[in-house]
N, CA, C and O atoms as a Maestro MAE file, in Angstrom:
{
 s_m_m2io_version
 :::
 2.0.0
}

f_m_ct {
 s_m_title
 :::
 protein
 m_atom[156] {
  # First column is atom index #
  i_m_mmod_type
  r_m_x_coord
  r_m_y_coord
  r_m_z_coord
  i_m_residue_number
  s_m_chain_name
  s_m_pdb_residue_name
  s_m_pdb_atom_name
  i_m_atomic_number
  :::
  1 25 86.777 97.023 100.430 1 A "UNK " " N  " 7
  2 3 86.497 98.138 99.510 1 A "UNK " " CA " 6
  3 2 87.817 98.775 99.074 1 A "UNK " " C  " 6
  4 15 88.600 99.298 99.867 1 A "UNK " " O  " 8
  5 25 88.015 98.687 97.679 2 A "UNK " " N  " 7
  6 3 89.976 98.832 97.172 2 A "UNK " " CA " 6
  7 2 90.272 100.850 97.281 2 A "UNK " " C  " 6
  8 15 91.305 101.512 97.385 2 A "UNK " " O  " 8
  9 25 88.501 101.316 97.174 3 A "UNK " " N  " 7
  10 3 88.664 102.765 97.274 3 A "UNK " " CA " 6
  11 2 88.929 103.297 98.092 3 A "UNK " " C  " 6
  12 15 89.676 104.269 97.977 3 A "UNK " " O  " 8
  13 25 88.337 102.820 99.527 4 A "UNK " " N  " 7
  14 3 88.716 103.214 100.763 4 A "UNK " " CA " 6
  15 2 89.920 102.970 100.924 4 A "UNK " " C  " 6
  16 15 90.710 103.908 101.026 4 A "UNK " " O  " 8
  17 25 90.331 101.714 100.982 5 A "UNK " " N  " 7
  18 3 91.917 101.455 100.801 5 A "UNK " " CA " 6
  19 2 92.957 102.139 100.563 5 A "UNK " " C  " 6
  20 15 93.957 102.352 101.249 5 A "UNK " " O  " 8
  21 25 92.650 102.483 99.513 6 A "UNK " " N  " 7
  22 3 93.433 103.466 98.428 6 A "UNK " " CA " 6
  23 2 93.411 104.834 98.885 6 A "UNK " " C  " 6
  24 15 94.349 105.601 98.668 6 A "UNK " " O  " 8
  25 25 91.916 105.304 99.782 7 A "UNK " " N  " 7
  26 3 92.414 107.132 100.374 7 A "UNK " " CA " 6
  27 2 93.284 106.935 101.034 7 A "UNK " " C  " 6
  28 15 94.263 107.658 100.845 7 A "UNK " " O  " 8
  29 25 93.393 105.603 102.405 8 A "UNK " " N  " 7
  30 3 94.112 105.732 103.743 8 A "UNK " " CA " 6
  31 2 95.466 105.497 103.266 8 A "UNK " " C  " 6
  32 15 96.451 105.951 103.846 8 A "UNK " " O  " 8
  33 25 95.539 104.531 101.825 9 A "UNK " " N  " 7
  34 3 97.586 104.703 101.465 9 A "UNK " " CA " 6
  35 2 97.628 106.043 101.070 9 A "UNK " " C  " 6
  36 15 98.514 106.592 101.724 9 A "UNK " " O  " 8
  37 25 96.964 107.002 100.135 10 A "UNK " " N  " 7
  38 3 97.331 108.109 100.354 10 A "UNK " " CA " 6
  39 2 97.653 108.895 101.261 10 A "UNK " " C  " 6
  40 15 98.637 109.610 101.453 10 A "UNK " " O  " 8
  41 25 96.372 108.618 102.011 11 A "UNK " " N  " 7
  42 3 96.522 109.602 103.195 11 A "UNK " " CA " 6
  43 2 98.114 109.520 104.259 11 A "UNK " " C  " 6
  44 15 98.795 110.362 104.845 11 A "UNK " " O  " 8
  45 25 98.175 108.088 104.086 12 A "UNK " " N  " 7
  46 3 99.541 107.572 104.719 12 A "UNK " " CA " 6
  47 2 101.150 108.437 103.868 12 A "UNK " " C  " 6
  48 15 102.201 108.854 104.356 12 A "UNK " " O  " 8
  49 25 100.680 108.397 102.615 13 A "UNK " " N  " 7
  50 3 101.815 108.940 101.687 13 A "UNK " " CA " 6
  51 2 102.005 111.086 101.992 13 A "UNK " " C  " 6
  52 15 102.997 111.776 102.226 13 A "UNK " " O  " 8
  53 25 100.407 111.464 101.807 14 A "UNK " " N  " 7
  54 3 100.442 112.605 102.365 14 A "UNK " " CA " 6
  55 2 101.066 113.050 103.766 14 A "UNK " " C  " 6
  56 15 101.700 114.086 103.969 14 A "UNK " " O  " 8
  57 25 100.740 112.003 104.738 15 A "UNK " " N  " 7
  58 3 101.538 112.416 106.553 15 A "UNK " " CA " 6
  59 2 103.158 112.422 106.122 15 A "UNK " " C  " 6
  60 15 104.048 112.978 106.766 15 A "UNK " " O  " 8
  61 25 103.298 111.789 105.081 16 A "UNK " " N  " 7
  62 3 104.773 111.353 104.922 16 A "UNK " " CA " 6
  63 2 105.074 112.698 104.673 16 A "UNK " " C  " 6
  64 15 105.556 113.480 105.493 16 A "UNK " " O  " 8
  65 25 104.765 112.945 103.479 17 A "UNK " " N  " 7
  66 3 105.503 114.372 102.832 17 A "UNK " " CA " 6
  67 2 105.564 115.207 103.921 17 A "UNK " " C  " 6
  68 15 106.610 115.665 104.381 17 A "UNK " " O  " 8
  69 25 104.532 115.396 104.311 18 A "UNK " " N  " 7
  70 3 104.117 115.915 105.154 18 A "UNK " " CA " 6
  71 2 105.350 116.466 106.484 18 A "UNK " " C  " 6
  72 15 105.520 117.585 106.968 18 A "UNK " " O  " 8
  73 25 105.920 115.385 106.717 19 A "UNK " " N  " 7
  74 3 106.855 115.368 108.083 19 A "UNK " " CA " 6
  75 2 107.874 114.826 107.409 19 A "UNK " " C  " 6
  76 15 108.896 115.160 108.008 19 A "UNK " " O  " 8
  77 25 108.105 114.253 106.601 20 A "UNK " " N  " 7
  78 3 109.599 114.053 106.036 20 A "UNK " " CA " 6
  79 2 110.438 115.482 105.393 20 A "UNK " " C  " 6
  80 15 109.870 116.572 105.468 20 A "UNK " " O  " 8
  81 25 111.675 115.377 104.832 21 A "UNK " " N  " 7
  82 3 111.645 116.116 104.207 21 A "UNK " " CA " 6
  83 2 111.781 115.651 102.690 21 A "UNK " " C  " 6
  84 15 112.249 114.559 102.366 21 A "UNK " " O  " 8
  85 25 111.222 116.804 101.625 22 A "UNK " " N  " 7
  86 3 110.442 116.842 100.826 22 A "UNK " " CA " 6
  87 2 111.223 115.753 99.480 22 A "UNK " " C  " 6
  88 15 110.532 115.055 98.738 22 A "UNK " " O  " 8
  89 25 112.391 115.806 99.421 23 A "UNK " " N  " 7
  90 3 113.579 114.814 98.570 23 A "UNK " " CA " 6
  91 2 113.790 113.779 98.984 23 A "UNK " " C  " 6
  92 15 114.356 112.919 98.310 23 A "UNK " " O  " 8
  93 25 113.223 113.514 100.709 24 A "UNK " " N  " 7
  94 3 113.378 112.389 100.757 24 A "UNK " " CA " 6
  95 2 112.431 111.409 100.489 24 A "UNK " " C  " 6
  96 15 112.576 110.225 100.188 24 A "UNK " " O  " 8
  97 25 111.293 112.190 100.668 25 A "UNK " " N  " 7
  98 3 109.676 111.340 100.771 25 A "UNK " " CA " 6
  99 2 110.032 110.942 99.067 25 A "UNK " " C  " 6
  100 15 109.985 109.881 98.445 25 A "UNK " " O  " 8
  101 25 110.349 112.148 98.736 26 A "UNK " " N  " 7
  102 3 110.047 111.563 96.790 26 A "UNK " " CA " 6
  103 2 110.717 110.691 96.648 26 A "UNK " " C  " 6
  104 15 110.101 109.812 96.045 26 A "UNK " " O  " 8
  105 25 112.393 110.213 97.036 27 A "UNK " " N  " 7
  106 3 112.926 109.579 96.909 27 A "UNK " " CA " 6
  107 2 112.083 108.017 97.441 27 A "UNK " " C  " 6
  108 15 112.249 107.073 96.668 27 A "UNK " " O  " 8
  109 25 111.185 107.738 98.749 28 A "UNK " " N  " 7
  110 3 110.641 106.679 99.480 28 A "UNK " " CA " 6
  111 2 109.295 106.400 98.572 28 A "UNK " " C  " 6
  112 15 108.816 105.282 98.381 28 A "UNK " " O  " 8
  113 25 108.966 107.194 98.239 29 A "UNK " " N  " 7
  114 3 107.314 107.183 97.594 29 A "UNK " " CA " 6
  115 2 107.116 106.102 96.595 29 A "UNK " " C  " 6
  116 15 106.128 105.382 96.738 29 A "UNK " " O  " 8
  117 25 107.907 105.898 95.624 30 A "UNK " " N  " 7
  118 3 108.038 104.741 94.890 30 A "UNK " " CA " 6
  119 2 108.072 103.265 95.812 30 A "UNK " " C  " 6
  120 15 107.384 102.277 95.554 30 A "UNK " " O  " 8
  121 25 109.212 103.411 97.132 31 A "UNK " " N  " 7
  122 3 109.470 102.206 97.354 31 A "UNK " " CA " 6
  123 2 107.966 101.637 98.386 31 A "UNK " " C  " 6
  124 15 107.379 100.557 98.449 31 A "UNK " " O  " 8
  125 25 107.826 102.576 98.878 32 A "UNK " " N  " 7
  126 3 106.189 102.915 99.503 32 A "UNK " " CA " 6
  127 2 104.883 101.911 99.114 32 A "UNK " " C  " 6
  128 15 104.393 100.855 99.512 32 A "UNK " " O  " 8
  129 25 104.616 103.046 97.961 33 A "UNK " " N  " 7
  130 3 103.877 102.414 96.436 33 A "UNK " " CA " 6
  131 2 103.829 100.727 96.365 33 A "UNK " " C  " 6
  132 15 102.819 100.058 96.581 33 A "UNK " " O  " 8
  133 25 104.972 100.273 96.061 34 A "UNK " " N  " 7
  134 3 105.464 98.530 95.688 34 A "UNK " " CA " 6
  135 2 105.140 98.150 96.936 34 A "UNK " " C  " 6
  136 15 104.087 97.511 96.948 34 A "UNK " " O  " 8
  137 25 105.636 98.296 97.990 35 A "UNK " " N  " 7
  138 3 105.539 97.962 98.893 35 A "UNK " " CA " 6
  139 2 103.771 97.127 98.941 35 A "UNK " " C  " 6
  140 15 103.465 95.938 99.032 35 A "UNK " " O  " 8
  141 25 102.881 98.434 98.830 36 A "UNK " " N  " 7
  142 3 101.781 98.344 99.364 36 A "UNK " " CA " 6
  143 2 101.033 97.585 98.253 36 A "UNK " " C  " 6
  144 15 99.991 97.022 98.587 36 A "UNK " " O  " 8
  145 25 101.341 97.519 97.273 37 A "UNK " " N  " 7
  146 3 100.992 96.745 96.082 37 A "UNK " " CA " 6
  147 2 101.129 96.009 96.451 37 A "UNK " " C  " 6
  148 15 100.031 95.495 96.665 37 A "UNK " " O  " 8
  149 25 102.396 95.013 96.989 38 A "UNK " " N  " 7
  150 3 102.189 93.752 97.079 38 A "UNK " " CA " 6
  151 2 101.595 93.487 97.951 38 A "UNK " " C  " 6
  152 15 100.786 92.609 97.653 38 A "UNK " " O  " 8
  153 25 101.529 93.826 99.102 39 A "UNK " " N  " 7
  154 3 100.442 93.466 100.048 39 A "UNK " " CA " 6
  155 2 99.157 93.397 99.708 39 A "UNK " " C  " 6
  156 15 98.311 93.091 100.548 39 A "UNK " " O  " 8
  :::
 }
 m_bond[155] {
  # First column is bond index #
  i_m_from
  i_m_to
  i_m_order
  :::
  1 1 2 1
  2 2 3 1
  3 3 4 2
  4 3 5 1
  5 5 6 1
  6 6 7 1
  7 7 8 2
  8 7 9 1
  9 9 10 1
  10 10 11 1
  11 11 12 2
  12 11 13 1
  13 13 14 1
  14 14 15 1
  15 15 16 2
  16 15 17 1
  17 17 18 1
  18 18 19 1
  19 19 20 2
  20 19 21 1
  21 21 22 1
  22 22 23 1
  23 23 24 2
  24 23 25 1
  25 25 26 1
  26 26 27 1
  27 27 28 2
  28 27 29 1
  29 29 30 1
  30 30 31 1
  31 31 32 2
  32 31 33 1
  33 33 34 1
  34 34 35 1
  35 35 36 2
  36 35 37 1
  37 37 38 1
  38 38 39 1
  39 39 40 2
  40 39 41 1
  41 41 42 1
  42 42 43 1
  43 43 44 2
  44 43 45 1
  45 45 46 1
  46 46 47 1
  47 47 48 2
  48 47 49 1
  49 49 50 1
  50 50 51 1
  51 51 52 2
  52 51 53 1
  53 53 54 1
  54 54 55 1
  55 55 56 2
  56 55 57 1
  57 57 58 1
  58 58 59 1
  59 59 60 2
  60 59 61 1
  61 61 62 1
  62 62 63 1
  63 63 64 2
  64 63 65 1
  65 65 66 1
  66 66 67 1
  67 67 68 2
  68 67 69 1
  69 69 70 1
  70 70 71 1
  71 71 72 2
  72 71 73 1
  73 73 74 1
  74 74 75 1
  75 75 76 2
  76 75 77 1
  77 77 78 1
  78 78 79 1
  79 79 80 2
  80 79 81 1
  81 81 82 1
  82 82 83 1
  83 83 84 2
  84 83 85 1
  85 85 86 1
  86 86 87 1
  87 87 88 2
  88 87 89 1
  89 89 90 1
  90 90 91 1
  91 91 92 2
  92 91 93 1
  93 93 94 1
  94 94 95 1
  95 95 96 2
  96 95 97 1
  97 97 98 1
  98 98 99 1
  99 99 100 2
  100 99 101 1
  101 101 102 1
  102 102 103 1
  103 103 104 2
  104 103 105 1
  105 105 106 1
  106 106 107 1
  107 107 108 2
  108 107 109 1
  109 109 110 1
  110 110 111 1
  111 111 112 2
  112 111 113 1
  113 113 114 1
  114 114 115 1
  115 115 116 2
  116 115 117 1
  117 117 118 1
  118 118 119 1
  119 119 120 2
  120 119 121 1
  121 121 122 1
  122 122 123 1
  123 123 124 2
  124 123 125 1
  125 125 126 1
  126 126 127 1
  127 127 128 2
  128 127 129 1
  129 129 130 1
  130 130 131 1
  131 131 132 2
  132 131 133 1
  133 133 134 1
  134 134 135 1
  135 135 136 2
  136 135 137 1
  137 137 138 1
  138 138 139 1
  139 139 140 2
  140 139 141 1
  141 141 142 1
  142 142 143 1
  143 143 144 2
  144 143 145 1
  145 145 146 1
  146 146 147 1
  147 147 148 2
  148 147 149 1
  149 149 150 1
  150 150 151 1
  151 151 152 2
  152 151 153 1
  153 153 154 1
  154 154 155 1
  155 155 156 2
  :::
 }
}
């Protein structure tokens, strides 16, 4: 199911911001993103 999928990479991207700090996550979030695309 690609929807469910798709909350838990958020949800994964949200813990990030979350505990990173905030320039860096933005800076990772893109590479994140691709990442999980290709998989």
């Amino acid at each position: 199911m690609p929807s469910c999928r798709l909350v838990l990479k958020v949800g994964v991207l949200v813990i990030l911001l979350d505990n990173l700090d905030v320039s860096t996550s933005l800076c990772n979030v893109p590479c994140i993103i691709i990442v999980h695309l290709e998989n």
